[in-house]
MARKOL-112466 format. One record per residue (C-alpha): x, y, z; residue number from 1; residue in one letter. Coordinates in pm, whole numbers. Example, Ala and Ser with C-alpha at 12.3 -4.5 7.8 and 13.67 -1.06 7.14 Angstrom:
REM residues 2
1230	-450	780	1	a
1367	-106	714	2	s
REM end
This chain:
REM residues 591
-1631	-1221	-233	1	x
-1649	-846	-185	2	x
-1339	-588	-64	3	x
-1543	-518	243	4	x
-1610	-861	347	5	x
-1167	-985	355	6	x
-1056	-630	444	7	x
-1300	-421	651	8	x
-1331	-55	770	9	x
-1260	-5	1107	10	x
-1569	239	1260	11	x
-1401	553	1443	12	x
-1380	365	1803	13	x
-1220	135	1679	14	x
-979	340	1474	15	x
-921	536	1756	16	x
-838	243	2019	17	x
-570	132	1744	18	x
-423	493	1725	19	x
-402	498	2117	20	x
-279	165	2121	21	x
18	249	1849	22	x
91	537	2054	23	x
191	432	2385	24	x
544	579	2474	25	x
444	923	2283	26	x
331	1132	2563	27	x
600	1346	2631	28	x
644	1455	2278	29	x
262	1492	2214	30	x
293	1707	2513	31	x
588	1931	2401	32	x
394	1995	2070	33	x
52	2106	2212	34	x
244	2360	2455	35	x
420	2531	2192	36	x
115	2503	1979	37	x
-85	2663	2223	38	x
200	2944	2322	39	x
236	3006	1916	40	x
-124	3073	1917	41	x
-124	3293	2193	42	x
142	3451	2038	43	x
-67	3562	1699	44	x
-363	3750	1993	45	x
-45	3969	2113	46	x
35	4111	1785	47	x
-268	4257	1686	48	x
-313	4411	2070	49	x
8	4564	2033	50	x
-66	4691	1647	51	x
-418	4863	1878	52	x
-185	5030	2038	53	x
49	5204	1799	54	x
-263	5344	1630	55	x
-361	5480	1949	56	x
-1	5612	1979	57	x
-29	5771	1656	58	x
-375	5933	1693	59	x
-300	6091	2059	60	x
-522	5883	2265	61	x
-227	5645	2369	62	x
-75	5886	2655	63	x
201	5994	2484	64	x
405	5675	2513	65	x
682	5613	2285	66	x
623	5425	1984	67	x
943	5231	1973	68	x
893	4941	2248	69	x
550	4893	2148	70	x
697	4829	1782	71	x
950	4619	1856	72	x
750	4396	2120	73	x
543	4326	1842	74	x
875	4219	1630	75	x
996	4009	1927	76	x
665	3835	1981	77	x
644	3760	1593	78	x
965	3602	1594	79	x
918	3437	1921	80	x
586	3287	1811	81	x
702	3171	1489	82	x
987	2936	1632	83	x
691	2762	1873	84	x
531	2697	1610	85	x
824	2520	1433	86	x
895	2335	1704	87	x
506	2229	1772	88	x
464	2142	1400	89	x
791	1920	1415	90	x
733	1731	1737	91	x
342	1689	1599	92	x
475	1533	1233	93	x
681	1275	1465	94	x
436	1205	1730	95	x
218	1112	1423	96	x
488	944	1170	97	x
539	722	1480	98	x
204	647	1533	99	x
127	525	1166	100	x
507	400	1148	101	x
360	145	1433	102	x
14	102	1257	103	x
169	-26	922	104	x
411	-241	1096	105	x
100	-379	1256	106	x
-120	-372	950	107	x
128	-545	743	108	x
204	-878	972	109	x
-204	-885	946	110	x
-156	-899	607	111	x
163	-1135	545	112	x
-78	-1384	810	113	x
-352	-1380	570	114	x
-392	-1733	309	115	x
-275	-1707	-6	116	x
-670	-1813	-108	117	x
-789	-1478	74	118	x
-518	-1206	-100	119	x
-581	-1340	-504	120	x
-964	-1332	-372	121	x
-952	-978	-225	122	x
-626	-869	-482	123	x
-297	-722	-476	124	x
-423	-384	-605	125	x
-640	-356	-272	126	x
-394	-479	-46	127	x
-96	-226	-221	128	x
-411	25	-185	129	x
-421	-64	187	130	x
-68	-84	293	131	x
97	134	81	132	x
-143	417	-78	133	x
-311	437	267	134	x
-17	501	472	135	x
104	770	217	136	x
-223	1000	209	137	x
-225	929	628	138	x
181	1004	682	139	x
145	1308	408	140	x
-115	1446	632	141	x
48	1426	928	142	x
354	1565	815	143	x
199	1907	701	144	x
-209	1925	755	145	x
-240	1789	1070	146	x
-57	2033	1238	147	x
-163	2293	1052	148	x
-555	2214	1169	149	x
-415	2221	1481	150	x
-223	2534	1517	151	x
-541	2646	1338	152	x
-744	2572	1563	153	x
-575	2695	1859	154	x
-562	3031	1680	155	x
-932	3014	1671	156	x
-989	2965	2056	157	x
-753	3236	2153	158	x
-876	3495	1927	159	x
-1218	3419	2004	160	x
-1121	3490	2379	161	x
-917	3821	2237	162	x
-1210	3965	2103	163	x
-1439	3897	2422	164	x
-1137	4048	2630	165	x
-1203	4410	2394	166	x
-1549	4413	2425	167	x
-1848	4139	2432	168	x
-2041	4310	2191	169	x
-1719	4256	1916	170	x
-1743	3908	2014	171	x
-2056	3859	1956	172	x
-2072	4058	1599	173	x
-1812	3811	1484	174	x
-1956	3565	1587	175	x
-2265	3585	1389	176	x
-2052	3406	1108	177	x
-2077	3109	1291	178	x
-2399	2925	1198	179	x
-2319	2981	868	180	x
-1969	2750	906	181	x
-2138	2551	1160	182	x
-2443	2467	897	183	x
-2171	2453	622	184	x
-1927	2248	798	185	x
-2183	1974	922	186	x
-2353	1935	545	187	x
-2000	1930	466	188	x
-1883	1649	699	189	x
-2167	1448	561	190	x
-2115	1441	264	191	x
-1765	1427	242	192	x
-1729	1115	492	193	x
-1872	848	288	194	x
-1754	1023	-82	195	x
-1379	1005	33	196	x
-1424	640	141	197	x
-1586	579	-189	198	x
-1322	775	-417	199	x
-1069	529	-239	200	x
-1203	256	-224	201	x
-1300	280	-623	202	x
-917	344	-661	203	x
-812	25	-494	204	x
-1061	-132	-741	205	x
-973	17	-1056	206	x
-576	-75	-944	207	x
-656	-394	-837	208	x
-769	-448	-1233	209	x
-464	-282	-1372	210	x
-247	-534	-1198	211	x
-457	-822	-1289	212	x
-465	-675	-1676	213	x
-29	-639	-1647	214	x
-12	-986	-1466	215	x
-236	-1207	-1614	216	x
-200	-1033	-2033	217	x
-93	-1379	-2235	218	x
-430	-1563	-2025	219	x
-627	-1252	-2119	220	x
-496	-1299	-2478	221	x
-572	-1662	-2520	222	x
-878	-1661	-2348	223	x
-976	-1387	-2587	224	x
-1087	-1162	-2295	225	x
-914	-860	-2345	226	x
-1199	-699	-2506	227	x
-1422	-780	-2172	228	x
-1093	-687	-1905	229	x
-1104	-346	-2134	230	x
-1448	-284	-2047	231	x
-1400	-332	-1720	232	x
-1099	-92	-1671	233	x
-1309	152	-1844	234	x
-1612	94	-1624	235	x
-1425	133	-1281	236	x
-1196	420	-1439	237	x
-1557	568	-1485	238	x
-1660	473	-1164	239	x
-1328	630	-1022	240	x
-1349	965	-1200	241	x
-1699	998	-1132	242	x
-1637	923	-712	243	x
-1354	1182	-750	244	x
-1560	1455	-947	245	x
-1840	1433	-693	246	x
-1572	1496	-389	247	x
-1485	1812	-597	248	x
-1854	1981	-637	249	x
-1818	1936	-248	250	x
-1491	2100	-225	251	x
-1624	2395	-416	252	x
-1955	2461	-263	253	x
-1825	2438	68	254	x
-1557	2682	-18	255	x
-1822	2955	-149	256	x
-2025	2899	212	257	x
-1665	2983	384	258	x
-1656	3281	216	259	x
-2041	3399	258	260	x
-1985	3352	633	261	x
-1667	3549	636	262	x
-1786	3876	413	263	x
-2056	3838	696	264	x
-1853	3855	1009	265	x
-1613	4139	892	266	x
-1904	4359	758	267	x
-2091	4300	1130	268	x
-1779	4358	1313	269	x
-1680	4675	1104	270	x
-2015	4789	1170	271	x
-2024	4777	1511	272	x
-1712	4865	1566	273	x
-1786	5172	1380	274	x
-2090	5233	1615	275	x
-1851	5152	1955	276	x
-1608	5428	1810	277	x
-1847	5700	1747	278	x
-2010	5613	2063	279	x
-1686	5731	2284	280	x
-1723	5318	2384	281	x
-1433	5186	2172	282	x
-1030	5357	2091	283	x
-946	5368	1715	284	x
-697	5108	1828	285	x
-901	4909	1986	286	x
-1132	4877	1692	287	x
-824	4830	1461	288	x
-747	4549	1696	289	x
-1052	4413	1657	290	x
-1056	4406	1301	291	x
-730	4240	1291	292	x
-812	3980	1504	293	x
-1184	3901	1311	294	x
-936	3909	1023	295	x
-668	3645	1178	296	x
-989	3442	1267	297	x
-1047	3399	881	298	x
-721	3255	794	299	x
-722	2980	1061	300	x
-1133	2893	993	301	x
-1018	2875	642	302	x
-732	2655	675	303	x
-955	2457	961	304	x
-1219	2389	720	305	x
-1071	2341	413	306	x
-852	2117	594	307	x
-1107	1899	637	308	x
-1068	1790	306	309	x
-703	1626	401	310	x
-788	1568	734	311	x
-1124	1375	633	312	x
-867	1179	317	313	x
-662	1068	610	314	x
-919	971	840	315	x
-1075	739	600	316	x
-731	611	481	317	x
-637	545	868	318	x
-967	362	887	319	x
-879	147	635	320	x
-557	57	781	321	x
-711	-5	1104	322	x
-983	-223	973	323	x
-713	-441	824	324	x
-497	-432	1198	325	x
-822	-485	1395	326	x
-918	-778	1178	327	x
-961	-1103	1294	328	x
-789	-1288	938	329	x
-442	-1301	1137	330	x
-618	-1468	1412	331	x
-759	-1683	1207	332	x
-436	-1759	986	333	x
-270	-1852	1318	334	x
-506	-2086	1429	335	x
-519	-2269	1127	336	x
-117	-2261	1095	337	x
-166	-2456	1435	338	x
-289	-2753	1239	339	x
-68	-2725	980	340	x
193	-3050	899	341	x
500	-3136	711	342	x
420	-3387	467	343	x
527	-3775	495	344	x
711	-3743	159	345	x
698	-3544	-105	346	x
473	-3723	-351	347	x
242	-3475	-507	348	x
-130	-3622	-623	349	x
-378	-3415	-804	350	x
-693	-3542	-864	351	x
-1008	-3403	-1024	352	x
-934	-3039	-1027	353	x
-1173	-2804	-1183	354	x
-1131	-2363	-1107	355	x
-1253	-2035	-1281	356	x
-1160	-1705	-1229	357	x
-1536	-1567	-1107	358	x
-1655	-1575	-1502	359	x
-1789	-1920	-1497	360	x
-1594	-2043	-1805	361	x
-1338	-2338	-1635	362	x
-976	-2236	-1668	363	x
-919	-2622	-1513	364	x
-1120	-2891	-1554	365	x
-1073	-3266	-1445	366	x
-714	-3212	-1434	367	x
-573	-3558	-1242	368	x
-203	-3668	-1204	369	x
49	-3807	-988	370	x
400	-3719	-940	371	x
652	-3923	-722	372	x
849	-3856	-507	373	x
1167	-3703	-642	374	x
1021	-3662	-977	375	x
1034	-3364	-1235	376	x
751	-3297	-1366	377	x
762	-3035	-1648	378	x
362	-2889	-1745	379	x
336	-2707	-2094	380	x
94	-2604	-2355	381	x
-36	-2397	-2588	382	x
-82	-2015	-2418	383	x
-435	-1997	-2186	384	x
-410	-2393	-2179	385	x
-430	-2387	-1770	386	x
-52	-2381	-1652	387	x
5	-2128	-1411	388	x
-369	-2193	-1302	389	x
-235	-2536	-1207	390	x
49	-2425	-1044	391	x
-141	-2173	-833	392	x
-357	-2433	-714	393	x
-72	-2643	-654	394	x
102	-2400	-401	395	x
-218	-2274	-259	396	x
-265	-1920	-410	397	x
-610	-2062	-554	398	x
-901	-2276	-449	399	x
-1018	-2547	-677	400	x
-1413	-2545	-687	401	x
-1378	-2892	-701	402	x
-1109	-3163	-657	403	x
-787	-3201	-436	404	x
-437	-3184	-404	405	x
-220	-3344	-162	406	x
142	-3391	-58	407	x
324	-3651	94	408	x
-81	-3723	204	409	x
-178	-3353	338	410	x
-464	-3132	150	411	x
-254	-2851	13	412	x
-470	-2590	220	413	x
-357	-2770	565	414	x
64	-2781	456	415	x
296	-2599	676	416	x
414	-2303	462	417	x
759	-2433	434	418	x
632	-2718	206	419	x
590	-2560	-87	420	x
894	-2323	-267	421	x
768	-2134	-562	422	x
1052	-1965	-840	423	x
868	-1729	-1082	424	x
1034	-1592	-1414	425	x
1002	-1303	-1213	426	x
1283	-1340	-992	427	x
1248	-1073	-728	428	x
1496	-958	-560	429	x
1446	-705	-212	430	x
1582	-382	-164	431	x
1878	-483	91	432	x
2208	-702	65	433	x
2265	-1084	-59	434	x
2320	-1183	272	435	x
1947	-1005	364	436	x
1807	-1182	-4	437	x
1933	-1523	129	438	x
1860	-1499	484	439	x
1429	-1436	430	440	x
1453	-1815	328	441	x
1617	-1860	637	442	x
1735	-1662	903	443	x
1922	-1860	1110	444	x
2181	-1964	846	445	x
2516	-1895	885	446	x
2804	-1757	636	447	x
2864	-2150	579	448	x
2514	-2170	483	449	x
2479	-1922	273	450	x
2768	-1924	90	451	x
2735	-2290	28	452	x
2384	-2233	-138	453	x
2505	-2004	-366	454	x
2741	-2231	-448	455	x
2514	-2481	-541	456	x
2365	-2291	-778	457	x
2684	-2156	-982	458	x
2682	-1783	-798	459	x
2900	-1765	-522	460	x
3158	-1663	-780	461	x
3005	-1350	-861	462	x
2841	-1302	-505	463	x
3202	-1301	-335	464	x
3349	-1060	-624	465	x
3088	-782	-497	466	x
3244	-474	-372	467	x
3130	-568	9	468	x
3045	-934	-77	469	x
2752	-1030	35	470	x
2674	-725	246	471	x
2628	-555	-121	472	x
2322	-348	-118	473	x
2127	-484	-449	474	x
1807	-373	-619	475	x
1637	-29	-669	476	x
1869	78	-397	477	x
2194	-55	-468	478	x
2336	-306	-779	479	x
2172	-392	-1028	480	x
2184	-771	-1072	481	x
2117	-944	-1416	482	x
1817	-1162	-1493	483	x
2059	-1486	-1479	484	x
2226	-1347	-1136	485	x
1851	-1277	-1018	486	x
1760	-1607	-1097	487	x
2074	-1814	-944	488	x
1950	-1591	-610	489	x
1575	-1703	-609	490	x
1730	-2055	-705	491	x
1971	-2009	-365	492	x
1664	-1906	-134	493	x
1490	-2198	-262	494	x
1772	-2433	-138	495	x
1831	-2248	188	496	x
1409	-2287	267	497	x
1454	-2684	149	498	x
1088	-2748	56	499	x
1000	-3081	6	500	x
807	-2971	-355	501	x
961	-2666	-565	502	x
731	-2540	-830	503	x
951	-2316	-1111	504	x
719	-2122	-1329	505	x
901	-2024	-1631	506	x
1292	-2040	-1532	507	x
1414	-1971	-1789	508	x
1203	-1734	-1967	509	x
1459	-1483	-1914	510	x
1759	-1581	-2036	511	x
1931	-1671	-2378	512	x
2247	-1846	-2487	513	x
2467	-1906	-2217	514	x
2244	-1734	-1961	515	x
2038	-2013	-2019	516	x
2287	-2306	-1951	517	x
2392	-2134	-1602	518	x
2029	-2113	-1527	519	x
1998	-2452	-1604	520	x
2237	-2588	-1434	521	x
2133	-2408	-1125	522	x
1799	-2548	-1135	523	x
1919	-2912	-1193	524	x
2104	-2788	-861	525	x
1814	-2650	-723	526	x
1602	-2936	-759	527	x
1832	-3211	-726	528	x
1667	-3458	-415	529	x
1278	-3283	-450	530	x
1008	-3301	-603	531	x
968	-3018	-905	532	x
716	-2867	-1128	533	x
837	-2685	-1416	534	x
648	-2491	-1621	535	x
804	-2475	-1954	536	x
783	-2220	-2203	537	x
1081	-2367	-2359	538	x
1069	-2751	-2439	539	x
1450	-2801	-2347	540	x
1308	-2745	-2053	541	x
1029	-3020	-2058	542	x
1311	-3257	-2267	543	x
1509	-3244	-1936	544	x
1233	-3380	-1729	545	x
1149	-3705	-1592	546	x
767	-3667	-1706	547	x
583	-3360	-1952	548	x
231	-3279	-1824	549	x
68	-3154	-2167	550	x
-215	-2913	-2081	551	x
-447	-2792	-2365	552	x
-812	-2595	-2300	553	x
-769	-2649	-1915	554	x
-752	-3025	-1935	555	x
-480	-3299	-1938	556	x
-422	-3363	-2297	557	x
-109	-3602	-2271	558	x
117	-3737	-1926	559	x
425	-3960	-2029	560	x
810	-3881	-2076	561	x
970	-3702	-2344	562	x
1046	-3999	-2575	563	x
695	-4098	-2527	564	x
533	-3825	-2608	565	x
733	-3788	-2945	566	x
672	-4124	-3018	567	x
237	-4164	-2961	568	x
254	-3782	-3175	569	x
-31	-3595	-3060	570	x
-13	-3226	-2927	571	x
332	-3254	-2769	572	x
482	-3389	-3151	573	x
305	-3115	-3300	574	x
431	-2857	-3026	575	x
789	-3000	-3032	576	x
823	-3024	-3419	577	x
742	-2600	-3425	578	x
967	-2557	-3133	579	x
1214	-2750	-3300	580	x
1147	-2573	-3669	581	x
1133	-2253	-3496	582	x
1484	-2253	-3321	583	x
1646	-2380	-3689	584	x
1519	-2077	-3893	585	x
1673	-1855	-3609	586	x
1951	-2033	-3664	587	x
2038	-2201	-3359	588	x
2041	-2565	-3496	589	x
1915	-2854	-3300	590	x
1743	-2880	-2941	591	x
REM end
């Protein structure tokens, strides 16, 4: 399934309906910017007028006036101008961070609403793309080249009117340059359009394979695909480079027309000027004027046009976002959460699964088996064997092309969200406090709750001895927490949410010695009255288990207890006795 066909492109209607509707409330400040925009503007026709003058003054056609009010005017009005247009460009930045600030709020609860199913399908690399690399090229904008295009164009109005207010015939010399910016500017906006959408878009798509590449590296490995995810990388890095290097041979021709059409305008303007002044129909000011103001004209065409280029980054990056806030998926996710149950237990059946990754080679294929309620159910195997394609399907992240999976009697894709909690070796932990990390499992819970699910798992000792307790900022932004302290916090979310079925993938990858026994024992604690699956990269793990799922080539190679397994040999003897011979030439004896 395409990019375009989860997470459209709003057209500009609709993009601008979402931008009105995000910014209700703004008025007043939107209002306060354009006036001092407009006075700033006004402002920069003054100078030049005043600048006519002195020259007048100082060729003895200005009737003998003195030269020190005129010069000073001109000082006042510089300053005076350039503190509007401080205040415009400020009030315009937060007019417009508030806008988007409401837009990626929006965008994002569109996005946390969609399936699990549609965000693998469409990637993480597009949706980052979307919510994050969109709203930075769109809030960058705003804060500096939006209200430079429109001071800029302000500029341009009132100095048009300045040099109709000196004479038409200026007016119209200057503005011979524009068909050649008009012609320029509309092959420009053309183009440009559909090569900026492209360039991103080919950015979310080469990112979207980066992650996958990072992610999914031991699969890639043992599926001996690297070679193939290589050439793909290179392929859309081409694609990428080749998108962006066609958006530059645009840049550059359109800046050579710019400056065509403005050697064009100053040399017809000098000229006539030159023809006004000899006439007796034009002062030596007033021509200097004139030049001045053709010349001011230049700088805020320039920065107009060439701010296009940001301004037409932003509007396709806004588009994006507002394709994915005008889309119907959170709609849809909401209906179907309507039907959405609770299981009647939490016995977990699998039963003819079979999945691929889009390459037609089965990652999964005929995998059947049935855990009870209460049971732990540890899954391991060779690397590539099918694991953590299981457990995706399990908790919904994939679709199985064929076969189901139920709990407690519901199809997996119909559970209520709170029936499934998934623990990756990955233990993340949010920028915010404990008490924030605990409460996303659930919000209502009180200090009693919390502390009594950390606890559970063997961390309320350290949590307490914080510096503010559980109001202790952690992550990039605060402490740094170790991988066993990271883990005993997923572990505590997962007993605060109380799912029915907890799926660990990897535990205890992380940890060694005695980080490993605490993170043991807070899983036993974690999972004690549910359901589990454990995937094991460590056999402890699976030797702890009521049942070991042995996966090999995608299918079920062996089901049984530990003892079992040992005893019919088989791939789980042969993977036990290298675990086993393994940990005594590291020297750590026995399992």
């Amino acid at each position: 399934m395409s990019v375009a066909e989860e997470l459209p492109t709003a057209g500009v209607k609709k993009t601008w309906q979402v931008v009105r509707e995000c910014g209700r409330g703004q008025a007043g400040a939107a209002w306060t910017a354009v006036v001092c925009l407009v006075l700033s503007s006004a402002s920069v026709l003054v100078v030049p007028l005043l600048v006519g003058q002195i020259v007048d003054m100082v060729t003895g056609s200005g009737g003998g006036r003195p030269l020190g009010p005129v010069a000073v005017g001109a000082l006042v009005v510089t300053a005076v101008g350039a503190a509007l247009a401080a205040v415009g460009t400020g009030r315009t930045a937060l007019v417009c961070e508030n806008v988007l600030g409401r837009v990626r709020e929006r965008a994002l609860a569109v996005v946390l609403s969609l399936p699990l199913p549609t965000v693998e399908r469409v990637g993480r690399g597009t949706v980052l793309s979307r919510t994050v690399g969109d709203v930075g090229v769109a809030s960058d904008v705003a804060r500096g080249a939006l209200p430079a295009f429109l001071s800029a164009l302000l500029t341009l109005l009132v100095t048009g009117f300045g040099l109709l207010a000196l004479d038409w015939r200026l007016a119209v010399a200057g503005a011979l340059a524009l068909p050649v910016w008009a012609v320029a500017t509309r092959i420009y906006l053309r183009r440009s359009g559909p090569q900026y959408a492209h360039e991103r878009t080919a950015e979310a798509r080469l990112s979207q394979l980066l992650l996958t590449g990072i992610s999914g590296a031991r699969t890639l490995r043992a599926l001996r695909l690297e070679e193939v995810h290589r050439n793909g990388i290179e392929e859309r890095s081409q694609a990428w480079s080749t998108a962006a290097l066609r958006t530059c041979v645009t840049r550059i021709r359109f800046s050579l027309h710019l400056n065509g059409a403005e050697l064009f305008g100053l040399l017809a303007v000098l000229l006539t000027a030159s023809a006004l002044v000899r006439a007796g129909s034009l002062s030596l000011g007033a021509a200097s004027a004139a030049v001045l103001l053709l010349m001011r004209v230049f700088e805020p065409v320039g920065t107009l046009l060439y701010l296009l280029d940001e301004v037409q980054c932003a509007g396709a990056a806004l588009a994006r976002l507002a394709g994915i806030v005008g889309s119907p998926a959170g709609g849809v996710e909401d209906a179907a959460r309507s039907g959405r149950a609770m299981p009647r237990d939490s016995g977990l059946t699998v039963s003819g699964l079979e999945f691929d990754y889009g390459d037609g080679r089965p990652a999964v294929r005929d995998v059947s088996f049935r855990v009870q309620p209460g049971e732990r159910v540890a899954i391991v195997g060779p690397s590539g064997a099918g694991k953590s394609t299981v457990v995706g399907i399990v908790t919904g992240t994939h679709t199985p092309s064929r076969g189901t999976v139920t709990l407690g009697g519901v199809p997996v894709q119909r559970l209520d969200p709170r029936a499934t909690g998934l623990v990756t070796q990955e233990s993340h932990v949010f920028a915010g406090s404990v008490r924030d990390n605990l409460s996303i499992a659930r919000p209502a819970a009180d200090e009693t709750a919390l502390t009594a699910a950390l606890a559970q798992v063997g961390a309320v000792g350290w949590a307490l001895e914080l510096p503010e307790g559980l109001d202790t900022v952690v992550g990039r932004s605060g402490r740094t927490l170790s991988s066993v302290q990271r883990q005993q916090l997923a572990l505590a979310r997962l007993v605060l949410a109380d799912p029915p079925l907890a799926v660990l993938d990897e535990p205890t990858a992380e940890s060694y010695g005695g980080d490993r026994a605490a993170v043991n024992a807070a899983v036993d604690a974690a999972l004690k009255g549910r359901t589990g699956i454990v995937v094991a990269h460590r056999l402890s793990d699976a030797r702890t288990a009521d049942r070991v799922l042995v996966l090999d080539e995608g299918r079920v190679a062996a089901f049984g207890t530990h003892d079992e397994l040992l005893r019919d040999g088989g791939l789980y003897a042969e993977l036990w006795s290298t675990w086993q011979a393994s940990r005594s030439h590291a020297g750590h004896g026995g399992a």
